[in-house]
C-alpha positions as CSV (number, residue, x, y, z in Angstrom):
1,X,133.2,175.8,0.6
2,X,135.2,173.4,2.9
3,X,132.3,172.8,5.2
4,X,129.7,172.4,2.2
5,X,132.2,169.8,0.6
6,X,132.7,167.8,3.6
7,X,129.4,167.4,4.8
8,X,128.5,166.8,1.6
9,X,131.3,163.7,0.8
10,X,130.3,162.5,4.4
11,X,126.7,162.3,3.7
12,X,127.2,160.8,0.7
13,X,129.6,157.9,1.9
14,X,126.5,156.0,3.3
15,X,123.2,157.6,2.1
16,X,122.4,157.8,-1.9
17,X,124.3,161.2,-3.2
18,X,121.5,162.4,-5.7
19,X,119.2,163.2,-2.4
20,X,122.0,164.8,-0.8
21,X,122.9,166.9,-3.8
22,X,118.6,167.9,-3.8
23,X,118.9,168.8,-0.5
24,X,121.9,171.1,-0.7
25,X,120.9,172.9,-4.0
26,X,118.6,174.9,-2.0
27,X,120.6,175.6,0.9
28,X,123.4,176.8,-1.4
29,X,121.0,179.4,-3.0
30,X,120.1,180.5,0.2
31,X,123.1,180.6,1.6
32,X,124.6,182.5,-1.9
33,X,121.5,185.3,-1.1
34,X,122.1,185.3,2.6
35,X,125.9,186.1,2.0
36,X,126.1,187.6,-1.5
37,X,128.1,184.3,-2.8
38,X,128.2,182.9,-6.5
39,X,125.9,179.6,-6.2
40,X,127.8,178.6,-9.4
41,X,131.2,178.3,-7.8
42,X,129.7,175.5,-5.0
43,X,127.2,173.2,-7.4
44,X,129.8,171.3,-9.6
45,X,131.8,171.2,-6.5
46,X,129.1,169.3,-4.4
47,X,128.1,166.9,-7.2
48,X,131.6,166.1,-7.4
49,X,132.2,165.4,-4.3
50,X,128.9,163.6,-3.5
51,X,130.0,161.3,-7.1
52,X,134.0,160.9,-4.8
53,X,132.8,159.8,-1.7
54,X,130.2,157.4,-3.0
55,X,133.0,154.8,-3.8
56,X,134.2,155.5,-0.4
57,X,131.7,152.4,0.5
58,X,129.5,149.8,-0.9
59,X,125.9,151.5,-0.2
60,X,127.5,154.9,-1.5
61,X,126.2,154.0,-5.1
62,X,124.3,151.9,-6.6
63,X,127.5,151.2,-8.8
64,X,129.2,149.3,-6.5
65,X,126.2,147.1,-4.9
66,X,125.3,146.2,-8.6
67,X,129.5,145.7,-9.1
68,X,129.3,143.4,-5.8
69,X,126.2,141.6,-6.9
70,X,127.9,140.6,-10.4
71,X,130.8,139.9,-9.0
72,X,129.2,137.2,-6.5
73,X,127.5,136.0,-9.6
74,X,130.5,135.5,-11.6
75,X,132.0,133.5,-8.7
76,X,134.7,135.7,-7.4
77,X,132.8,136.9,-4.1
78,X,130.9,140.2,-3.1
79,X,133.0,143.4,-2.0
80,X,132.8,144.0,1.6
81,X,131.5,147.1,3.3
82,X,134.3,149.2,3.6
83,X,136.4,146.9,0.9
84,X,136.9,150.2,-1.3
85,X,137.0,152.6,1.4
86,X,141.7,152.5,1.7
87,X,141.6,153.7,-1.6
88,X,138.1,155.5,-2.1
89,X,139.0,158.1,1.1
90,X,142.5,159.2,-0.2
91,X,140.2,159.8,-3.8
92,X,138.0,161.6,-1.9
93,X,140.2,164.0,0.1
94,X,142.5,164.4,-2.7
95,X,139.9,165.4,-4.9
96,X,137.5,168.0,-2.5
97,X,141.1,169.6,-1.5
98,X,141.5,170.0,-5.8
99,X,137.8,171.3,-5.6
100,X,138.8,173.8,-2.8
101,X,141.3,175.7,-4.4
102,X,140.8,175.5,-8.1
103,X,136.7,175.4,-8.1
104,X,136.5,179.8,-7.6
105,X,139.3,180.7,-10.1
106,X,138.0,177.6,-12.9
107,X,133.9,178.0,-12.2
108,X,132.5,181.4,-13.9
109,X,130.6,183.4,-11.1
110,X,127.0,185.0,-11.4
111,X,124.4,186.1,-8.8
112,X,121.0,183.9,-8.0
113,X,118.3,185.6,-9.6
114,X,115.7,184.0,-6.7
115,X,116.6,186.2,-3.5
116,X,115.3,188.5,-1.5
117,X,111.7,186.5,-1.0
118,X,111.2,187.6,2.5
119,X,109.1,190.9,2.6
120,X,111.2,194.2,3.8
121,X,110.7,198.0,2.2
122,X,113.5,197.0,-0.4
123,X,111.8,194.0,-2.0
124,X,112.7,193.2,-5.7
125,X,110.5,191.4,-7.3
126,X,112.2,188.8,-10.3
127,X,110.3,189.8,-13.8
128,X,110.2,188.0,-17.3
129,X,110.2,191.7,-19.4
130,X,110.1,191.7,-23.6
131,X,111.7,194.6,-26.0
132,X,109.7,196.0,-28.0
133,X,111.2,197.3,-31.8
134,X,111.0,200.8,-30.1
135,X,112.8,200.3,-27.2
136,X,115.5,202.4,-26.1
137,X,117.5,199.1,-24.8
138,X,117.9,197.7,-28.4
139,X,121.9,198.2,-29.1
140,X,122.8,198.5,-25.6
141,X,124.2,196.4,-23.0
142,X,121.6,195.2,-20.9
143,X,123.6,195.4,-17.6
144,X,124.9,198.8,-18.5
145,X,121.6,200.3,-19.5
146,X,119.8,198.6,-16.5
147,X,122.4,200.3,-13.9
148,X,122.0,203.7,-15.4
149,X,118.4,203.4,-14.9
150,X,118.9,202.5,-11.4
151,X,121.8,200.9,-9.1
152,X,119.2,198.3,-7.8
153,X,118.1,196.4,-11.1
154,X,119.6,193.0,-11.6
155,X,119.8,191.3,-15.1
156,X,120.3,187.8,-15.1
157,X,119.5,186.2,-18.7
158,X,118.3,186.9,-22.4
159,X,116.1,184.5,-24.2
160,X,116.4,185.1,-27.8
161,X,114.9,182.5,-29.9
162,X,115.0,180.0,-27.1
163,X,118.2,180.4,-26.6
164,X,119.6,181.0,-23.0
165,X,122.5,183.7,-23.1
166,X,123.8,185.3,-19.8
167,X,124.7,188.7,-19.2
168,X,127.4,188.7,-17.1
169,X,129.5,186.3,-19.3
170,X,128.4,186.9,-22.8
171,X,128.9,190.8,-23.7
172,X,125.8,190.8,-26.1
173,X,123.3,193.5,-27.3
174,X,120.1,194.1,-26.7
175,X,118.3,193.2,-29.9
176,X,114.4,193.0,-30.6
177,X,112.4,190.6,-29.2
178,X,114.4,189.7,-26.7
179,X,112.8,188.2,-23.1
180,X,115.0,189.8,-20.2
181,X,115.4,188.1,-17.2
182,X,115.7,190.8,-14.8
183,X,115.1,191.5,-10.8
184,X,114.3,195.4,-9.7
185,X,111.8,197.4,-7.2
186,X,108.4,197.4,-7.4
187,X,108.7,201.0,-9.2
188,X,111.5,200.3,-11.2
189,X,109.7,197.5,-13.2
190,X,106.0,199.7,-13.0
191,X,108.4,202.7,-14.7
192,X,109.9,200.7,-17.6
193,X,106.5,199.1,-18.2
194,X,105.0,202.8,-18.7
195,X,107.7,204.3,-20.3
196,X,107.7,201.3,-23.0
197,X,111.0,200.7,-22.7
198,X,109.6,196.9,-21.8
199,X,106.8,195.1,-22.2
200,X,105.0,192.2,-20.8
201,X,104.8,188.5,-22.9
202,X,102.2,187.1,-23.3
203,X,102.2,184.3,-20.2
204,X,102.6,187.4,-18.2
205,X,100.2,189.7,-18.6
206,X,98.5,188.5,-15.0
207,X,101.7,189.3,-12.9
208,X,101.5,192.5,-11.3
209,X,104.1,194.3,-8.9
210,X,102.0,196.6,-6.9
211,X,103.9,198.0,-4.1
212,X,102.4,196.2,-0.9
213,X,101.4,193.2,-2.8
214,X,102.7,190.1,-0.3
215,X,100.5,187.9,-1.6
216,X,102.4,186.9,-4.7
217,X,105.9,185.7,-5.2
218,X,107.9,184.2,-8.2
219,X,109.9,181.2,-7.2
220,X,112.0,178.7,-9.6
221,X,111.1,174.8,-9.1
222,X,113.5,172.4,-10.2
223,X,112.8,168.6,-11.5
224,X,114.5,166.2,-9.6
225,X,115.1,162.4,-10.4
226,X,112.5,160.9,-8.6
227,X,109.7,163.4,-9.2
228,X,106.4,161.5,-10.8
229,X,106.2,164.0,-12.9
230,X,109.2,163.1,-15.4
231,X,107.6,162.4,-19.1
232,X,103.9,164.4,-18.5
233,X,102.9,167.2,-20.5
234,X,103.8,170.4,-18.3
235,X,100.1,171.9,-18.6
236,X,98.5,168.2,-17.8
237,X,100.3,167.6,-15.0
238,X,99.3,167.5,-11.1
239,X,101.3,170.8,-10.9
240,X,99.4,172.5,-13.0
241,X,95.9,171.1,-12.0
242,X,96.7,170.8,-8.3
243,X,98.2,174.2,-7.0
244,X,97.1,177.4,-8.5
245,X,100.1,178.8,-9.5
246,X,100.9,180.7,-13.1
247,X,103.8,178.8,-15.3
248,X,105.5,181.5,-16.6
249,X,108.7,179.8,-18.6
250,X,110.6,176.6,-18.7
251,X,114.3,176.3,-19.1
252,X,115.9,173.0,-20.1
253,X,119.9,173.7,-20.2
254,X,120.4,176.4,-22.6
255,X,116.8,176.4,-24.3
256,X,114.2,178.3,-23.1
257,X,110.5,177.5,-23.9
258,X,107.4,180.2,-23.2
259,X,104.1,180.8,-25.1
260,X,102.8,177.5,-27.1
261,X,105.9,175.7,-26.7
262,X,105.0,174.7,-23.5
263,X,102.0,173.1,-23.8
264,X,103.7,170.3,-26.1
265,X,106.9,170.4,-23.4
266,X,107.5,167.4,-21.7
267,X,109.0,167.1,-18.4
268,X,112.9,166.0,-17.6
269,X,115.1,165.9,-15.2
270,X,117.1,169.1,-14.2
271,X,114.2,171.6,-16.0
272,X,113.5,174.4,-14.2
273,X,110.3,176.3,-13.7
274,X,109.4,180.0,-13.1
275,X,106.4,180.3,-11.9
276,X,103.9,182.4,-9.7
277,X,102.1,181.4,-6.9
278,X,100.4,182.6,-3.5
279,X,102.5,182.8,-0.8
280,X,100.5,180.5,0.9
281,X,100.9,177.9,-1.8
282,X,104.8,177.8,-1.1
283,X,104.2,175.6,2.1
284,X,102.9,172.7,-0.3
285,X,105.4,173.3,-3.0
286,X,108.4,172.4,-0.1
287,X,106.5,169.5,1.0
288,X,106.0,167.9,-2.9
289,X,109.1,165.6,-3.5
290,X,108.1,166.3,-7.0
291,X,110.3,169.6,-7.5
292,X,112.8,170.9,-5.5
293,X,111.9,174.8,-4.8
294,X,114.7,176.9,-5.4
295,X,114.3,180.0,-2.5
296,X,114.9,180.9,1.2
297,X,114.5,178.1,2.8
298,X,114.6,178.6,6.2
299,X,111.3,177.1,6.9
300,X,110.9,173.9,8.5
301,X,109.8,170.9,6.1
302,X,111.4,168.2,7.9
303,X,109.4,166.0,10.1
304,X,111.9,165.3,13.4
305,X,110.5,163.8,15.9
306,X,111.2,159.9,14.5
307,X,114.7,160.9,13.2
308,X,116.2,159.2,16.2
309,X,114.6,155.8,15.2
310,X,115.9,156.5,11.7
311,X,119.6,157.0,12.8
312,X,119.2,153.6,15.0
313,X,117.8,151.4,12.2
314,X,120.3,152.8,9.8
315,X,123.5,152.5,12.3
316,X,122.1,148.6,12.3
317,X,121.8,148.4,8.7
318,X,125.6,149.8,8.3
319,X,126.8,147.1,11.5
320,X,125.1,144.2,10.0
321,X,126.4,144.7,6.7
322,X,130.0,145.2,7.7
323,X,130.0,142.0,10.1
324,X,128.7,139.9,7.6
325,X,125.4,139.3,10.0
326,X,123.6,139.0,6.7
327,X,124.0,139.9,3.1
328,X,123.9,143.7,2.0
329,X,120.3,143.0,0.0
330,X,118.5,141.3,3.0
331,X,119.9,143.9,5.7
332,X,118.9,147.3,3.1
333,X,115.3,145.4,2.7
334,X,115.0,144.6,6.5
335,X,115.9,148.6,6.8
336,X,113.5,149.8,4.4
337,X,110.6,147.7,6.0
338,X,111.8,148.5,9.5
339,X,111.5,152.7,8.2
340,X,107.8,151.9,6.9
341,X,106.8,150.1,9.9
342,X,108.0,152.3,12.4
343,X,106.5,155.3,10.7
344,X,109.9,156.8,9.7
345,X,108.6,156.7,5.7
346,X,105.2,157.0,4.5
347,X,104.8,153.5,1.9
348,X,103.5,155.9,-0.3
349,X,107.1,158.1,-0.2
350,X,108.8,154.5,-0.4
351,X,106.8,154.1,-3.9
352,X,108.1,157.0,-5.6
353,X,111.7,156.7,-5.3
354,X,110.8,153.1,-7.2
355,X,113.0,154.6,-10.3
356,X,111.0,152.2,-13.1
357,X,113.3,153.6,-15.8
358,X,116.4,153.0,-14.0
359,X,115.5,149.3,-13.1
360,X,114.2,148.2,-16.3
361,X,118.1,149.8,-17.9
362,X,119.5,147.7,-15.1
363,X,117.8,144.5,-16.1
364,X,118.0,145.2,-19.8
365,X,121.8,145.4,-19.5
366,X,122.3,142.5,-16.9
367,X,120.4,140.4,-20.0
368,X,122.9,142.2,-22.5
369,X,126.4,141.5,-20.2
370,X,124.5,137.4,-19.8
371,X,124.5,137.3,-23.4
372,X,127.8,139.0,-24.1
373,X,129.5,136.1,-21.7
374,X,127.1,133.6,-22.9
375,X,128.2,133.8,-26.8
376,X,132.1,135.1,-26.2
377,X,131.7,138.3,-27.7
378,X,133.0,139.6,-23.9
379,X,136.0,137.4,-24.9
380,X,136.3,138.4,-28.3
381,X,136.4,142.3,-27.0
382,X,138.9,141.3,-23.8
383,X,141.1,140.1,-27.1
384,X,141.1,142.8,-28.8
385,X,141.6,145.1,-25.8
386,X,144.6,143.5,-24.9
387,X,146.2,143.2,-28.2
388,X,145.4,147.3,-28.6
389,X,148.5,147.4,-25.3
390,X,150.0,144.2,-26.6
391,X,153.2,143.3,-24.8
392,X,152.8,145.8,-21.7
393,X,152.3,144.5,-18.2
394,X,149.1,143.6,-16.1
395,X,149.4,147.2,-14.6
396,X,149.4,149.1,-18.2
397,X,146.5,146.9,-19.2
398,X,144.6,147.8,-16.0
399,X,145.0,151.5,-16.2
400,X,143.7,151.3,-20.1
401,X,140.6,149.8,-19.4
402,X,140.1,152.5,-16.0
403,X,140.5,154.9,-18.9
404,X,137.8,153.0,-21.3
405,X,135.6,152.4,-18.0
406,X,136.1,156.4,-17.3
407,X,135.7,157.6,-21.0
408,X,132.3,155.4,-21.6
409,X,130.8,156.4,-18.3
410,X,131.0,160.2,-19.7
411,X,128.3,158.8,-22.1
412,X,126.3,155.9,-20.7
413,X,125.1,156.1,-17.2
414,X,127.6,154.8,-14.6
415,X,125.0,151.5,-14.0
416,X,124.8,150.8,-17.5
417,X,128.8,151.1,-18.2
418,X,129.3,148.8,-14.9
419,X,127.4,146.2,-16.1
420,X,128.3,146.3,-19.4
421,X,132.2,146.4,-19.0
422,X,132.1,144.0,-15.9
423,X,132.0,140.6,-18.2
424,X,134.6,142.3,-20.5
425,X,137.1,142.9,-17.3
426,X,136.7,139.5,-16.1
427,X,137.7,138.0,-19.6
428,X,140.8,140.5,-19.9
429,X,142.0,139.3,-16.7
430,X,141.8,136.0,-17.3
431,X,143.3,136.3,-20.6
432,X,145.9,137.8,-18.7
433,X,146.2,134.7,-16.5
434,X,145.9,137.2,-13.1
435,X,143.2,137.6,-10.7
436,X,140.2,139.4,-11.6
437,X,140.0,141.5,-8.6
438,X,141.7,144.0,-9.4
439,X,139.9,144.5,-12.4
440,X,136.7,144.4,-11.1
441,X,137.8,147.4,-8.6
442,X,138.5,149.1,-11.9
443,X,135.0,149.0,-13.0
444,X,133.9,150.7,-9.7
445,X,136.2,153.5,-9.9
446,X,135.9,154.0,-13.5
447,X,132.7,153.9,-13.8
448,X,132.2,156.2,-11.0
449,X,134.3,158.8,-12.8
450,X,132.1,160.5,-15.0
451,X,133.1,164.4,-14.2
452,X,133.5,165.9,-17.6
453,X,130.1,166.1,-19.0
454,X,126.6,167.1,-17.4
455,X,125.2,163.8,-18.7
456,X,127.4,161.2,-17.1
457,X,125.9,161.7,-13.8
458,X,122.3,163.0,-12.9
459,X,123.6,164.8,-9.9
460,X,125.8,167.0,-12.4
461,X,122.5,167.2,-14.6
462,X,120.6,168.5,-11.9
463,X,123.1,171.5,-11.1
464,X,123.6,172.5,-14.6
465,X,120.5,175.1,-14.5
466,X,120.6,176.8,-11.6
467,X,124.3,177.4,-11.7
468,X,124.0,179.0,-15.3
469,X,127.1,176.4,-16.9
470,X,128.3,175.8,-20.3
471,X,129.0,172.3,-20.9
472,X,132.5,173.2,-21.0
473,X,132.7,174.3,-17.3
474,X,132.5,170.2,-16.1
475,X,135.6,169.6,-18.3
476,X,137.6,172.7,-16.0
477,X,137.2,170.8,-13.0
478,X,136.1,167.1,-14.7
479,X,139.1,166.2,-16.5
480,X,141.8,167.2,-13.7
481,X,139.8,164.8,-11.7
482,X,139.2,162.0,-14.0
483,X,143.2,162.3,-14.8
484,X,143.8,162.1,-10.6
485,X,141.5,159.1,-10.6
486,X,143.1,157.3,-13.4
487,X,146.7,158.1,-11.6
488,X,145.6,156.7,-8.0
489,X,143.9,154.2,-9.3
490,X,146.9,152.8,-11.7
491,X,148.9,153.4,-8.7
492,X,146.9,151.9,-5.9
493,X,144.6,149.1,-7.1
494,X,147.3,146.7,-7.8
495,X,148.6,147.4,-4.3
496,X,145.7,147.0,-2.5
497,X,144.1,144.2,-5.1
498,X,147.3,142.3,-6.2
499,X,147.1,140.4,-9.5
């Protein structure tokens, strides 16, 4: 857990943190198979931490360059390289030593259901099994009845009416109609099929488990935020057409969708898909920056041999941007071209993480906060903000609006609440008569802090399937560390930013 956290928060200090959080969802699956580990008691935790130590620096977030870039436009100067890093490290330490400790008793704990993928005489193969009106497991527990059949059969989930209900935290009956999720031996799974304790549905009936069969495997793929495939129909899509694999199910949260469902279903980020596929076709899937696959990685699918080039150009990037050689947009573009030309990224790799959806928000609120200053409604709201704490100090005022920049981020994405709330802080402060500064370093910490929901950040979107959470699991962990960033904050920014 300490070793995951801090390479995590280190990464994420300089590179983008949703990639990082990508790249560690499947090593923490196969590290929770590897060592028999709950890979629900390490997700939040890395988001979290990737979402602390990007206010550590400027490039840690795209908050804080957009911040900067506002900031220069409103006249008050961009924030330097490492300006937010004397209070942004003590955030960060404070908050992965909080993670440390509290993150196994507060996070609920259940096994990965993809494990095992490598081919040994106790291979379990991960099925998609439906009860029947006549089946002995209807009134049972499922866990309880599974074990008595034998001590090697996993259950993981039951899908009842779309509906995602888990096992191992939600003491539930079997009832009819169910789909089980469940993991077992080649002739476990052939025996309950014959018996008729279980059947097959319907997007299953091709799967087979024929002892010796190494052909076939079932992995889970997970959409990420830059996959091309966010907004197609699943059964349209390159996937589909592209790699012969067999969809089996979808799961988006806590809905499930099988059968004709998902032929209308389209694509979002965080959705996870079961599907089966040749062996042979995994190679490709790893490769596809479309989904992440969620198995045993330990094959190579990282190209090495320009990495050093990489490091250099992004050392010089991080050295000309903290000596002022040039300004932070013209040294990330001289970067990116510098990647392309030296064949460190392929232009067609550099394309895809073009996030249309996410600029044109950007823009769109950029216009909005223009027009807000423009017509005085961002003074008219500063006015009203101020006469809500009416008589308190500077200091009181500035922790209220780190607590309305925190709450709104919860909601909005942190971009959009940035630029939003950034005209809005500038007119409270000068209302106030005080510097805007301080302020303004509000509106990066607060809108960095969105830890209680799975919707404030897409990092904590994108862990919320694979570790099995309830919405209410963010708020165990999300509101102790929104509280400890509205305290240091309160504390700190006036200190380090006086009015």
């Amino acid at each position: 857990m300490l070793m995951t956290l801090l390479i995590v928060a280190v990464a994420s200090a300089f590179i983008n943190n949703t990639p990082v959080v990508v790249l560690f969802i499947p090593i923490i699956m196969s590290l929770s198979c590897e060592y028999d580990l709950s890979p629900s008691k390490f997700l939040i935790p890395i988001s979290y931490a990737s979402i602390m130590a990007g206010t550590c620096t400027l490039i840690g977030t795209s908050t804080n360059i957009i911040v900067s870039d506002l900031s220069l436009m409103y006249g008050y100067g961009e924030l330097g390289m490492f300006e937010l890093t004397p209070l942004g490290v003590p955030i960060a330490l404070l908050g992965i030593g909080f993670l440390y400790f509290a993150a196994p008793k507060l996070l609920p704990g259940h096994a990965t259901p993809i494990c095992e993928m490598d081919d040994s005489e106790h291979r379990r193969y991960l099925a998609e099994l439906f009860v029947p009106a006549d089946s002995p497991l209807v009134g049972q527990d499922l866990r309880q009845a599974l074990s008595e059949r034998s001590p090697f059969f996993e259950a993981f989930e039951i899908i009842r009416k779309s509906h995602v209900i888990y096992p191992w935290r939600d003491r539930v009956k079997v009832t009819e109609g169910d789909l089980l999720l469940v993991k077992g031996s080649a002739n476990d799974l052939l025996d309950m099929l014959h018996e008729g304790v279980v059947e097959l549905p319907d997007l299953g009936q091709d799967i087979t488990f024929t002892p010796g069969e190494k052909e076939s495997v079932i992995v889970e793929l997970i959409i990420p935020p830059q996959s091309s495939l966010l907004g197609e129909q699943l059964l349209q899509s390159s996937l589909h057409g592209e790699h012969e694999i067999h969809i089996i199910a979808v799961k988006r949260r806590t809905l499930h969708y099988t059968e004709q469902k998902i032929r209308e279903l389209k694509l979002r980020v965080g959705d996870i898909l079961l599907v089966q596929c040749h062996e042979d076709e995994l190679e490709q899937l790893r490769r596809n920056p479309d989904f992440i696959v969620v198995e045993d990685v330990h094959h190579e699918i990282i190209q090495k041999r320009r990495a050093r080039r990489a490091a250099l150009i992004f050392a010089g990037l991080i050295i000309a941007a903290s000596t002022g050689l040039a300004d932070i947009m013209v040294c990330a573009l001289t970067a990116a071209f510098l990647m392309i030309l030296t064949g460190c990224l392929q232009l067609r790799d550099a394309y895809r993480t073009l996030q249309g959806n996410v600029l044109i928000l950007i823009v769109g609120t950029i216009a909005l906060g223009t027009a807000m200053e423009k017509t005085g409604t961002a003074k008219f709201y500063a006015r009203e903000f101020i006469l809500l704490l009416e008589g308190m100090g500077p200091s009181v005022i500035l922790a209220g609006f780190l607590l309305f920049t925190s709450i709104s981020t919860q909601l909005l994405s942190n971009n959009a609440t940035a630029v939003l709330l950034m005209p809005v802080a500038i007119s409270v402060a000068l209302e106030l008569g005080v510097d805007p500064k301080p302020f303004i370093i509000a509106v990066c910490f607060g809108a960095s802090a969105c830890f209680a929901t799975p919707v404030g950040y897409q990092t904590n979107l994108l862990v919320y399937g694979p570790g099995g959470y309830r919405f209410s699991d963010y708020m165990k962990l999300g509101i102790p560390l929104n509280i400890m960033v509205l305290m240091m904050g309160t504390f700190f920014i006036p200190l380090l930013w006086p009015f």
